[in-house]
Structures are given as structure tokens and as C-alpha cells.
C-alpha positions in Angstrom: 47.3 -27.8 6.5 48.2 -24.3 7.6 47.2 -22.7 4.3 43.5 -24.2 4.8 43.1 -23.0 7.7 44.2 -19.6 7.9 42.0 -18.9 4.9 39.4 -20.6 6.3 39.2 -19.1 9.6 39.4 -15.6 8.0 36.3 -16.3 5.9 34.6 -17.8 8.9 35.3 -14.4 10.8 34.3 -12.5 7.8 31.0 -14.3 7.4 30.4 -14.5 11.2 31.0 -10.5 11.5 28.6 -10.0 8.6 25.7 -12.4 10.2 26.1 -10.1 12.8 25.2 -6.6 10.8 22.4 -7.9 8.5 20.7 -9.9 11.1 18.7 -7.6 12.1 18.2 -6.1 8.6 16.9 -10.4 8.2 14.6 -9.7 11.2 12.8 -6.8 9.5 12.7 -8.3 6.0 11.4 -11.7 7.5 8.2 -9.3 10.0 7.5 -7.2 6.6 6.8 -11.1 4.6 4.5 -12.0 7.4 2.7 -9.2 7.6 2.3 -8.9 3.5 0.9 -12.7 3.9 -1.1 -11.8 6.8 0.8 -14.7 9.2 0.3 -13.4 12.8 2.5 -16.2 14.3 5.6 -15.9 12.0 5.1 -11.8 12.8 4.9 -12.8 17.0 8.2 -14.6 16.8 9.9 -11.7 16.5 8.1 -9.5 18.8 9.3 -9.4 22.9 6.0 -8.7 23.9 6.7 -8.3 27.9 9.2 -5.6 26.8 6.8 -3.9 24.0 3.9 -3.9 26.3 5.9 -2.1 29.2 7.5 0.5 26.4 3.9 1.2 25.0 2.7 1.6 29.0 5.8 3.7 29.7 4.9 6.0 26.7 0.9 6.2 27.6 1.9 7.3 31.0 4.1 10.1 30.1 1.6 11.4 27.3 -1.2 11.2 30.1 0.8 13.0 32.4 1.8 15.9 30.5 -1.8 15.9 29.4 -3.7 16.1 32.6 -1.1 18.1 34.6 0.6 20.6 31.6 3.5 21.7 32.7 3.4 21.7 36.2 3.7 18.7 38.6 2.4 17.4 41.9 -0.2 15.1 43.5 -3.0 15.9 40.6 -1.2 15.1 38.0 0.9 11.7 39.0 -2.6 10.5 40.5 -4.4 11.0 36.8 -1.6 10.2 35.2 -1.4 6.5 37.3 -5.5 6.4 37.3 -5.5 6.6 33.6 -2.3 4.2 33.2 -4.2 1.7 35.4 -7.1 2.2 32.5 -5.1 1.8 29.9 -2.9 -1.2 31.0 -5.9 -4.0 30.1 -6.2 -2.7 26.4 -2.3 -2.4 26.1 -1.9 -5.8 27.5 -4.8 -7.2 24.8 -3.6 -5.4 21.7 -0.4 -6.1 22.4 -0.2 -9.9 22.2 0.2 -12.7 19.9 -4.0 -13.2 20.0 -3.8 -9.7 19.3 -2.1 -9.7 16.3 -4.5 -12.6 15.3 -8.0 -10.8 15.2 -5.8 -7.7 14.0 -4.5 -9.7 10.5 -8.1 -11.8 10.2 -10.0 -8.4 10.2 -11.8 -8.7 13.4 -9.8 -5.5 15.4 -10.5 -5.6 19.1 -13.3 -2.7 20.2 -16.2 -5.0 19.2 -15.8 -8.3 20.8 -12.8 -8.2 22.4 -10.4 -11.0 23.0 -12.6 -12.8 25.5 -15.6 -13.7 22.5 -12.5 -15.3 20.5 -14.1 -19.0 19.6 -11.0 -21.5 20.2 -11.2 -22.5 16.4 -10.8 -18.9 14.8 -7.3 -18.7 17.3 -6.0 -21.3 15.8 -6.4 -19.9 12.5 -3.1 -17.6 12.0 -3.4 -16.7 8.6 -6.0 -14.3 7.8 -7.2 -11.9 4.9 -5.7 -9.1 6.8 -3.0 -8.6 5.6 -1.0 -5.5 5.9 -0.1 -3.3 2.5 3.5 -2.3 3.1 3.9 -0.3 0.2 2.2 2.5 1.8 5.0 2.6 4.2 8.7 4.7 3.0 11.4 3.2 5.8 14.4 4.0 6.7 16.8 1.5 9.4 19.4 1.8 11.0 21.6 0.9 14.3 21.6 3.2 17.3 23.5 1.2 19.2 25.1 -2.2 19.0 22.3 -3.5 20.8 19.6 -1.6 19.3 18.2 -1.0 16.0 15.7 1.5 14.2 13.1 0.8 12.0 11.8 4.2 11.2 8.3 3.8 9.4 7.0 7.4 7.5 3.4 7.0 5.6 3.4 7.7 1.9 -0.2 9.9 2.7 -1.4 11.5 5.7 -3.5 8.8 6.4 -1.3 7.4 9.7 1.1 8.9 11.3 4.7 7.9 12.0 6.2 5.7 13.7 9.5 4.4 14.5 10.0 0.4 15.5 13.2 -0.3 18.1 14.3 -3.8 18.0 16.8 -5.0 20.5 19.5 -7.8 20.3 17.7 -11.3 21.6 20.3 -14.1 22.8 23.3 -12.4 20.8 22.7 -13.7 17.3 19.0 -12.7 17.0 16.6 -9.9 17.2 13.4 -8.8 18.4 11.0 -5.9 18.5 10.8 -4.6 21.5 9.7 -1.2 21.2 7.6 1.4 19.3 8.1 5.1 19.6 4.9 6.6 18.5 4.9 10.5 17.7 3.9 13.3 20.2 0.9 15.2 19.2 
């Protein structure tokens, strides 16, 4: 009995400690298929929206701020920087959602109709003709920390810019996308 189980719980530990380094390579390859197929709700179940939507916020209000106040601070510049926050936050909260994703991969983007003239039958369509070429994308991915993994996305033409995905460990064993760091310009 011994010789089973020594054995065994070695290969259990090995297999357990290498779940835990490709899972959230799995995570990644599992976002890219939905995205080549154009399936919005397989892409949202790996996306922590609450978290994304604050990161996106966070990042709008720093670019706002160093826009409107250069490099000086004071009154002026928090106030424009939290009045154009406040303007931003609605659009954020829209793109940035699972009926977001929706009219993004069926082709019908948000600045025309918005997410309000959605008819109940086209949100319950999740797989559009949208779909996203990836092959336009070079990536590169790896861990930061042992929480915290880096997809980082450079465009094959000049045609978009960079971009760099950070996905945080969800409930141990899984992962989720819970941040993109967009480039300064």
C-alpha cells in the first residue's frame, strides 16, 4: 500500500503545482477562442468587471488630471479632473459590461444607440459576426506576481496602440481579468 501512495501523492502534487502555473495561461487561451468566435458570454466569464471598470476609472482620472492641470496641482486641477471623471464614469460603466461586449462582438459599437435602444431579443443573442482577428495582435505573458498576471498585447501595424491586460487570481484556482493598462500618450 505504501508504494501506491507515495507515488501517487507525488504526482498529485506535481500535477496540482502545475494547474496552478498554466491556469492562467488556460484563462487567456480560453478569452482569445471566444473572441476569435465572436462569443461575448464565454469572453465575460473571465472578466471582474467591478474591478476592470474601477481600474479603467482610476486610469481616466489620472490622464485627466495631468491633462487639465500639467504639472502643477491644486483646486483647478482635482475639480476638472473629478468633473470630467464624473463624465466619463456612465460610458466606462456601459462599455465596460457584459451587454457591452455584446453589441461590441455583433457589430453594433456603442456611440449610435447606446445600450438603452438594445431590443431584449438581440441581448440574448451572444454570438455575433464580430468577431475579433487576433492575429493582428504579437503577445507576450507573463506573472508579475503570484497573484497577478500580464498579458501584454503589441499590434502587428500601427493601426491601435498597445496595450497590456492584468488578470488577477479569482477564488485560488482561477483567473480573471481585472485590469487594462492602456499607454500614455
Amino acid at each position: 500500500m505504501r508504494r501506491i501512495v507515495k507515488p501517487l501523492s507525488v504526482l498529485l502534487a506535481i500535477t496540482f503545482l502545475a494547474w496552478m502555473y498554466f491556469a492562467p495561461q488556460l484563462t487567456v487561451r480560453s478569452m482569445l477562442m471566444a473572441a476569435e468566435r465572436g462569443d461575448a458570454e464565454a469572453l465575460a466569464a473571465h472578466v471582474d468587471f467591478p474591478a476592470l471598470r474601477q481600474d479603467l476609472k482610476s486610469q481616466f482620472a489620472i490622464a485627466a488630471a495631468e491633462r487639465i492641470g500639467g504639472d502643477g496641482s491644486g483646486g483647478w486641477r482635482d475639480f476638472g479632473a473629478a468633473l470630467a471623471t464624473s463624465a466619463a464614469a456612465p460610458m466606462i460603466d456601459a462599455m465596460v459590461s457584459e451587454q457591452g461586449l455584446i453589441l461590441l462582438f455583433t457589430g453594433r459599437g456603442l456611440a449610435r444607440d447606446g445600450l438603452a435602444a438594445v431590443p431584449p431579443d438581440d441581448a440574448t443573442d451572444r454570438h455575433g459576426s464580430g468577431a475579433i482577428d487576433m492575429r493582428q495582435w504579437k503577445a507576450s505573458a507573463g506573472y508579475d506576481d503570484l497573484s497577478t498576471f500580464s498579458v501584454s498585447l503589441e499590434p502587428r501595424s500601427d493601426d491601435a496602440a498597445p496595450a497590456k491586460l492584468v488578470f488577477k487570481r479569482y477564488r485560488i484556482f482561477w483567473w480573471k481579468l481585472s485590469g487594462i493598462e492602456l499607454p500614455k500618450r
